[in-house]
C-alpha positions in Angstrom: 151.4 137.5 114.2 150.2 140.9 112.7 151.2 142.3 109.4 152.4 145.6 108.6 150.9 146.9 105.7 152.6 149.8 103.5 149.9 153.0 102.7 147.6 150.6 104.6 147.0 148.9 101.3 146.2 145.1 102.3 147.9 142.4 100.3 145.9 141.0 97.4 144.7 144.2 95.8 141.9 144.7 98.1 141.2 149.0 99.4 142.9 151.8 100.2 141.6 154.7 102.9 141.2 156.7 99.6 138.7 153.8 98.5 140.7 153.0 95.0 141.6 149.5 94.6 145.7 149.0 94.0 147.4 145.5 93.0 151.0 144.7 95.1 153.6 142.8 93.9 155.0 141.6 97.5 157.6 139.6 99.5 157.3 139.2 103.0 160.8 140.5 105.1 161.1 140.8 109.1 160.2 144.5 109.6 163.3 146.5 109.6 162.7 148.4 113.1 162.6 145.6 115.2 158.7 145.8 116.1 158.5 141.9 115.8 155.6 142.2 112.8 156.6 141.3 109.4 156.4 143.6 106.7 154.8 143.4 103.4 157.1 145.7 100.9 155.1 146.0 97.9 154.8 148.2 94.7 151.7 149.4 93.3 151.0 148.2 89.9 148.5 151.2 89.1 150.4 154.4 89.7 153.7 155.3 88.5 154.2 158.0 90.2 153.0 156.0 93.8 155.3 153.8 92.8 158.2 156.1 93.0 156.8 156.6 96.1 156.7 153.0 97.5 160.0 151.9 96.3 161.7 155.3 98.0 160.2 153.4 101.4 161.2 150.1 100.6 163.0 147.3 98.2 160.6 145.1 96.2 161.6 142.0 95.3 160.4 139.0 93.2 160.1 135.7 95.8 157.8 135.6 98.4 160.7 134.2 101.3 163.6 136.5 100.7 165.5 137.8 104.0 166.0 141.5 104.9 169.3 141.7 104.2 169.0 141.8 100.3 166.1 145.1 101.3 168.0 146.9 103.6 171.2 146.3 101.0 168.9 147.8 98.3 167.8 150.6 100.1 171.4 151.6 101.4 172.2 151.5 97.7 170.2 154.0 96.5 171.4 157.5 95.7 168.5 159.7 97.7 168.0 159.5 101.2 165.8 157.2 102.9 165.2 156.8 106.3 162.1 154.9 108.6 161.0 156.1 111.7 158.6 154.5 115.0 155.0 156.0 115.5 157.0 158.4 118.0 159.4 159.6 115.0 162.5 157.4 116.3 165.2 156.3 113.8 164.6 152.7 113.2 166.4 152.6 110.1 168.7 155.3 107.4 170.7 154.7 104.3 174.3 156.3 104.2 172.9 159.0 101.9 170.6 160.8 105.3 174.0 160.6 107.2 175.8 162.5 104.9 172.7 164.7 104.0 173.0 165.0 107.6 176.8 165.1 108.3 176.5 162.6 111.0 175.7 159.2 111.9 172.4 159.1 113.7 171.7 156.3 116.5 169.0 153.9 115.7 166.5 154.3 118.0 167.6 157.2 120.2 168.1 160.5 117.6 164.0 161.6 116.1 164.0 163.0 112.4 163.0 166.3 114.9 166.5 166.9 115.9 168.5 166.4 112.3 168.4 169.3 111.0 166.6 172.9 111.1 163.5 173.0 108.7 162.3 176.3 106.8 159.4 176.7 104.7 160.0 177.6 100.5 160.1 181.2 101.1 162.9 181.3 104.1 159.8 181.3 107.0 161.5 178.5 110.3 159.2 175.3 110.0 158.4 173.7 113.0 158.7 170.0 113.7 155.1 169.5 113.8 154.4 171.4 110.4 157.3 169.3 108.6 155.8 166.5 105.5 157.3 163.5 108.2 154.9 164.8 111.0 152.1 165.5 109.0 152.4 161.7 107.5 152.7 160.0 111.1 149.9 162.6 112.9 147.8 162.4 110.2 148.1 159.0 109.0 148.4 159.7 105.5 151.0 159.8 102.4 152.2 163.6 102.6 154.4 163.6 99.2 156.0 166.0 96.8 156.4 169.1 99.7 158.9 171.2 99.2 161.6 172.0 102.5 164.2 173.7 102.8 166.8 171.8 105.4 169.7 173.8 107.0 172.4 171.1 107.9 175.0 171.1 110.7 177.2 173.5 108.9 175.6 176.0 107.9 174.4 174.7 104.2 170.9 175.1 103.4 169.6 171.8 101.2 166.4 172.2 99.2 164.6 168.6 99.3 161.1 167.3 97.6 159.7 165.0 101.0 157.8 161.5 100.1 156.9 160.5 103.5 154.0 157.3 104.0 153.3 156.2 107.2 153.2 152.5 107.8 150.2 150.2 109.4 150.2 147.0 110.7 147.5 144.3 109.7 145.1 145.7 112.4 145.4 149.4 111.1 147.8 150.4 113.7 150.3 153.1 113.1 153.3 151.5 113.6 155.7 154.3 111.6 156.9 156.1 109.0 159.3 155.7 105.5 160.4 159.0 103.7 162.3 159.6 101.0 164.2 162.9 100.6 165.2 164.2 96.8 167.5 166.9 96.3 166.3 169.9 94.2 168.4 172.6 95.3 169.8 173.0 91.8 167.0 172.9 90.3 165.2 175.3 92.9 168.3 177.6 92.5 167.7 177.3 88.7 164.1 178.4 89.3 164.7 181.0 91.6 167.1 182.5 89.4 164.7 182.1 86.2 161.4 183.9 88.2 163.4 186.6 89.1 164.6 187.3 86.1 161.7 186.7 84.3 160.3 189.5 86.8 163.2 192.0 85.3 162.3 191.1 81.8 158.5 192.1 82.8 159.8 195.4 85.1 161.7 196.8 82.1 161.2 200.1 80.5 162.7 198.2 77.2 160.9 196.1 75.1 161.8 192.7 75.0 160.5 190.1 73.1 161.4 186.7 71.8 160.5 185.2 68.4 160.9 181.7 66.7 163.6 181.4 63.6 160.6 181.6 61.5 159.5 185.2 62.5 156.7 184.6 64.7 156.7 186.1 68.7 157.1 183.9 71.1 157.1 186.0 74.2 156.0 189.7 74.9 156.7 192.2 78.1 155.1 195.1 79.4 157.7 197.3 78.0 157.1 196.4 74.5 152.8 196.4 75.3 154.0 200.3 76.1 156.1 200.6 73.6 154.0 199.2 70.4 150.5 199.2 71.9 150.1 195.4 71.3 148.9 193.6 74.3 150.8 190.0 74.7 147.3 188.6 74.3 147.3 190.3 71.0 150.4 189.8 69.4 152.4 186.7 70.5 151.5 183.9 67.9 152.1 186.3 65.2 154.5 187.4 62.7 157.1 190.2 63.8 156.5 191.5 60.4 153.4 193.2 61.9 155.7 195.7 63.9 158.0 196.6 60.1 156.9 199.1 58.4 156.4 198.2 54.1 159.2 200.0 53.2 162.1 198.4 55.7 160.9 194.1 55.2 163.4 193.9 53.9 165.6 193.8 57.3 163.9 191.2 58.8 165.4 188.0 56.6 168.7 190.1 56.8 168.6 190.2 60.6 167.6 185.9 60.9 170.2 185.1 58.6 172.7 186.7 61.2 170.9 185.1 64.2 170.8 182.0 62.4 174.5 182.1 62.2 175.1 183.1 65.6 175.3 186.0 65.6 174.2 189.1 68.0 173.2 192.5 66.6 174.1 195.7 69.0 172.0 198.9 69.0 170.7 198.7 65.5 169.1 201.9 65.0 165.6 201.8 62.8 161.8 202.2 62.1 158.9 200.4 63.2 155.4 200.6 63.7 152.8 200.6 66.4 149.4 199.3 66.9 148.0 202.7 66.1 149.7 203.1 62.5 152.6 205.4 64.2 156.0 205.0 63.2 158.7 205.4 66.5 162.6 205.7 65.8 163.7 202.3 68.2 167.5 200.8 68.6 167.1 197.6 68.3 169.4 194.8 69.5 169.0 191.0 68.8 170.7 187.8 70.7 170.5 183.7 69.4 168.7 181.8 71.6 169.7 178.7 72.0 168.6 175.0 73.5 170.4 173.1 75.9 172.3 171.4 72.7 173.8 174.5 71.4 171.2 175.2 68.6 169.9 178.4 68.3 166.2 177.6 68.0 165.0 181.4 68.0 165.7 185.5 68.9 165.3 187.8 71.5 164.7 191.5 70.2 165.4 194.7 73.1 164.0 197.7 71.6 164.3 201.0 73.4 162.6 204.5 72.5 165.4 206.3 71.0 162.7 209.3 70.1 163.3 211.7 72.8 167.2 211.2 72.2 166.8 212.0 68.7 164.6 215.4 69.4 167.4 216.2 71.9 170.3 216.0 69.0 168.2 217.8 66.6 167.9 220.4 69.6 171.3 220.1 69.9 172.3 220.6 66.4 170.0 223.6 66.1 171.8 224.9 69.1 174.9 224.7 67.5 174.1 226.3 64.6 172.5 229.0 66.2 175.6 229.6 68.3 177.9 229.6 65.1 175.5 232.4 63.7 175.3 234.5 66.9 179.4 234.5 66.9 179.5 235.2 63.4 177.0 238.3 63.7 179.1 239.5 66.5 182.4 240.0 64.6 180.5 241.1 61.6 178.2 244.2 64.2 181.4 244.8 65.9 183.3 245.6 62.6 179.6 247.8 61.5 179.9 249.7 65.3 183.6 250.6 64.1 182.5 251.9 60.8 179.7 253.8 62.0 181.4 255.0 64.7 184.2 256.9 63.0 182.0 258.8 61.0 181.2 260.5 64.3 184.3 261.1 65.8 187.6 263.5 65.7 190.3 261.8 67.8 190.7 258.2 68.6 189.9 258.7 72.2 186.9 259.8 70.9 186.1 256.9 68.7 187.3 254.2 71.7 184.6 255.6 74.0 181.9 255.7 71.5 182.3 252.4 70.3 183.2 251.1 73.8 179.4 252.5 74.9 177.9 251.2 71.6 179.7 247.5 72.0 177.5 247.8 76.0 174.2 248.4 74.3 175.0 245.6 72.3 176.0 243.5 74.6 173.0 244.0 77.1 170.9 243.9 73.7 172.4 240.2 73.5 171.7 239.7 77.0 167.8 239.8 76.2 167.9 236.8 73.5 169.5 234.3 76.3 166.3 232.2 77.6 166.3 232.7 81.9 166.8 229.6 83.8 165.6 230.3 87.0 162.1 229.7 88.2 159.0 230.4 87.1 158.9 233.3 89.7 161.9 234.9 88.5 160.6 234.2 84.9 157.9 236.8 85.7 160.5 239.0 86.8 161.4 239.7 83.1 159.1 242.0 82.5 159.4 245.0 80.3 157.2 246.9 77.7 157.6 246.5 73.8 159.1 249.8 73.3 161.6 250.0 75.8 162.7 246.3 74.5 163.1 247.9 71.2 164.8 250.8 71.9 167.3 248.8 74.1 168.2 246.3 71.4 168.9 249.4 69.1 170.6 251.6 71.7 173.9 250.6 69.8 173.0 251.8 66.5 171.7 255.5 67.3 173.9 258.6 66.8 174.1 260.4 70.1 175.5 263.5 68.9 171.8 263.7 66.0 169.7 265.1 67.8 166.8 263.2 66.0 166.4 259.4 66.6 167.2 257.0 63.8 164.2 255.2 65.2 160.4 255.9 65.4 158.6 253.7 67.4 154.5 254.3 67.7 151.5 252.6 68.4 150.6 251.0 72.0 153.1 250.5 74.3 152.2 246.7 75.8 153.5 245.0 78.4 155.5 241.8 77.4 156.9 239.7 80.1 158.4 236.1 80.7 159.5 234.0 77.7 157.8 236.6 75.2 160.9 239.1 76.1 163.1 236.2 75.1 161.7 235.6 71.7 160.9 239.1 71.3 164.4 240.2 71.9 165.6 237.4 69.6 163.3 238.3 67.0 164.5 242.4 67.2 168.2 241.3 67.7 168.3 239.5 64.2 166.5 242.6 62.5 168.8 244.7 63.6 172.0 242.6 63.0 170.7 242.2 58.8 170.2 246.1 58.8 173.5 246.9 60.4 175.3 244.5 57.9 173.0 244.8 54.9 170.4 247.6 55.3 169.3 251.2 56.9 171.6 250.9 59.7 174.8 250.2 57.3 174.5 253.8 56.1 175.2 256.8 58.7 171.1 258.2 57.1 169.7 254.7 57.4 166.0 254.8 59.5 164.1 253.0 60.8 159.9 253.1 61.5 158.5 250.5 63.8 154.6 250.6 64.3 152.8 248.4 66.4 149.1 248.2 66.2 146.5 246.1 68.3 143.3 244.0 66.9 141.8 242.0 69.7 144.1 239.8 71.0 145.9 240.2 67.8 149.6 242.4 68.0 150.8 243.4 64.7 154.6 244.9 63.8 155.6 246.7 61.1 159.2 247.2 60.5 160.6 249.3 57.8 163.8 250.4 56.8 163.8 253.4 54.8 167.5 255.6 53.4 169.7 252.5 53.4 171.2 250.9 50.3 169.4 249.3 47.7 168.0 245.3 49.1 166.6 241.9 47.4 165.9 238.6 48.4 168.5 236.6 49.0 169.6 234.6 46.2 170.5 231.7 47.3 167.2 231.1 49.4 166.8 231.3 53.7 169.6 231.2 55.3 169.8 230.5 59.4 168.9 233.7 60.4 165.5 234.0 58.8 164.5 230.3 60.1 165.3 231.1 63.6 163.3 233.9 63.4 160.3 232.2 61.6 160.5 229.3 64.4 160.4 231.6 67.2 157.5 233.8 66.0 155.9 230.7 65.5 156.8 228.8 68.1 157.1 231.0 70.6 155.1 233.8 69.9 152.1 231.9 68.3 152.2 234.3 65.0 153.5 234.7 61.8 156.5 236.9 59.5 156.5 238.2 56.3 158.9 239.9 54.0 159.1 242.7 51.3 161.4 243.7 49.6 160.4 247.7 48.1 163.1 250.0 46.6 162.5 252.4 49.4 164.1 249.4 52.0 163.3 246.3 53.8 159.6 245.9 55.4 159.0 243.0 57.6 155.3 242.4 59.3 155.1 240.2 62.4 151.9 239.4 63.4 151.7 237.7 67.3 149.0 236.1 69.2 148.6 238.9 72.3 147.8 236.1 74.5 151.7 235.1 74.4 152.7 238.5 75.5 153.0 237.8 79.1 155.2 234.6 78.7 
């Protein structure tokens, strides 16, 4: 009578096909699937993890005479399923756990492992039949063990399942079959699934995210924070967070563990920290526990976002603001000066409505000029002008029409200014002519004014002097918003530099511009 040997490993530790020597532990049963042979259903004493293998396949047991019943009771028993098939991939034997992995009860000897269920590789791709760990085992002759399938059952449910399939041999190295075990892993395949892809959104994120131990040191580092702090993961995890604090703020950091520590989460903490390269960068900062399976937090993870860019937008903001209040201000206070100086002029009040009404028109297209253009760069260059026209447009509401001499004498080259110079030009003017109206030569119905422009290379110089107005000083209580809006927009905007002084004769202001900013 022939023996059928499990793995082809022959009884008495002797070879394998792989050529290593395993000991079995044995007892000889009738062979489950009816072939006649007897089976030897051992356990290797050399491998642990063969031996979860082998005993997937079969029950070992301790005497040497032992019928099948106690075997096939043992492997009906166990929690995974377990099924045998023929050389042809026949049924010749299944525990209750492949019929309800299967939702059916197969018939021994008619159904093949083929037709019980629909197979699909890992990533979703069909698997045929002949690519499956079972076929591989019996066509190749070989242990096929640990492959991953993915199993679509009768209704619908897809089962993800680690295959242990070993084909069996009789004494004379026959194939005579096949044993496979089947372990469930779908949770734990779920649980992985879920974990890669969001490990994949940590690493996509514009954020920095980061973990660290309890004791300060980074655990964990993404692409955003590489970007963010110039550290490369390589570079940084292993060491203390303290290298991202800058001296004067350590003091946050025990502060910030002693929450964590507690449990505690920390939302959009705004603060310092430091780059690679020495830099400091304005970062909200929020930190969550991280905690084991047991509950314990065990460590920190830290998002830290670029808050610089919001932070220039609020100071823009707030400038805005500021400059808006002083604009609305200057209004009243030129509208009350167009009044004043407009009366002086006049003999009836329909007189003095239309000269203030035509005054209040230069101003307001004066205003007009100091509002930046959003349209396009081609309509940008369709603010073009010259520097004297500019000027005598933003002054048009100060001159006496019925003088026949000009309060304003304007000399020197006549330049072309176009784009965002007529902008910061006009700006500029506009708040000269708003502190004369209100505080110098133009508050006084003699008031003058002498504007000389000059050329030296690509160098435009401006003089500005008020002459017959009242008596003028420095203000006293320093630069108000006025004077730094102008200073940032000469230098900002114009490339140049203002000055001041203050002579008994009036006001003289000298703006000096780069000529290269002239045409926007």
């Amino acid at each position: 009578m022939g023996r059928v040997v499990l793995g082809r490993t022959e009884i008495g530790g002797t070879k394998v096909p792989s050529g290593k020597e395993r000991r079995i532990c044995r007892s000889e049963t009738p062979a489950p699937f009816g072939s006649g042979h007897r089976a030897s259903l051992g356990r290797s004493a050399d491998s642990p993890a063969e031996s979860t293998a082998d005993a997937s396949a079969i029950a070992s047991t301790s005497s040497a005479n032992h019928h099948i019943g106690p075997s096939l009771a043992i492997l009906r028993a166990l929690p995974e399923p377990v099924y045998m098939t023929d050389s042809d991939g026949r049924l010749t034997f299944f525990n209750d756990a492949v019929a309800r992995l299967w939702n059916r009860h197969p018939e021994i000897g008619s159904d093949g492992f083929s037709w019980a269920w629909t197979l699909f590789w890992p990533d979703g791709r069909p698997m045929a039949y002949a690519e499956s760990p079972m076929a591989a085992a019996l066509k190749e002759k070989r242990v096929n063990r640990g492959r991953e399938v993915l199993i679509k059952r009768p209704n619908g449910e897809r089962v993800t399942v680690l295959a242990f399939p070993t084909p069996l041999f009789d004494h004379a190295g026959n194939l005579t079959g096949a044993v496979n075990m089947l372990i469930d892993v779908t949770d734990r395949s779920s649980a992985h699934g879920a974990a890669q892809r969001f490990a994949a959104i940590v690493q996509s994120s514009d954020d920095a995210i980061f973990a660290k131990s309890l004791n300060g040191t980074i655990t964990s580092w993404n692409r955003g924070a590489e970007r963010l702090f110039g550290y490369s993961a390589e570079e940084i995890v292993g060491k203390p967070v303290a290298a991202l604090i800058p001296p004067d703020r350590h003091d946050e950091e025990p502060n910030i563990l002693s929450r964590i520590k507690a449990g505690d989460a920390i939302d959009h903490y705004e603060t310092i920290r430091r780059r690679k390269d020495g830099t400091l960068v304005e970062i909200s900062l929020s930190v969550s526990p991280i905690r084991n399976p047991e509950g314990r937090v065990v460590g920190a993870s830290k998002i830290a976002r670029d808050i610089t860019e919001r932070r220039r937008a609020e100071e823009q903001q707030h400038l805005l603001i500021k400059e808006m209040d002083h604009r609305v201000k200057n209004l009243f206070s030129l509208a009350s000066s167009i009044v004043s100086l407009s009366k002086r002029s006049v003999g009836s009040a329909d007189e003095l409505a239309g000269v203030v009404l035509a005054r209040l028109g230069a101003l307001a297209q004066a205003h007009a000029l100091t509002i930046p253009t959003t349209s396009t760069s081609a309509s940008r260059a369709e603010q073009a002008t010259t520097l004297h026209t500019l000027i005598r447009t933003l002054l048009a509401a100060y001159d006496e029409n019925h003088v026949a001499v000009s309060r304003f004498q304007i000399s020197g080259p006549d330049v072309e200014v176009c784009g965002g110079a007529v902008t910061g030009f006009a700006l500029v003017f506009h708040e000269f002519a708003t502190n004369a109206a209100k505080y110098g030569a133009l508050s006084v119905p003699n008031g003058r004014l002498v504007i000389e422009c000059e050329t030296a290379g690509e160098q435009l110089t401006i003089t500005w002097s008020e002459r017959g107005g009242p008596p003028v000083a420095p203000p006293a209580d320093g630069d108000g918003f006025g004077t730094l809006l102008t200073r940032g927009t000469v230098r900002g905007q114009l490339g140049g530099e203002i000055s001041r002084e203050w002579k008994p004769e009036g006001l003289v202001i000298t703006l000096s511009v780069d000529g290269n900013r002239l045409n926007g």
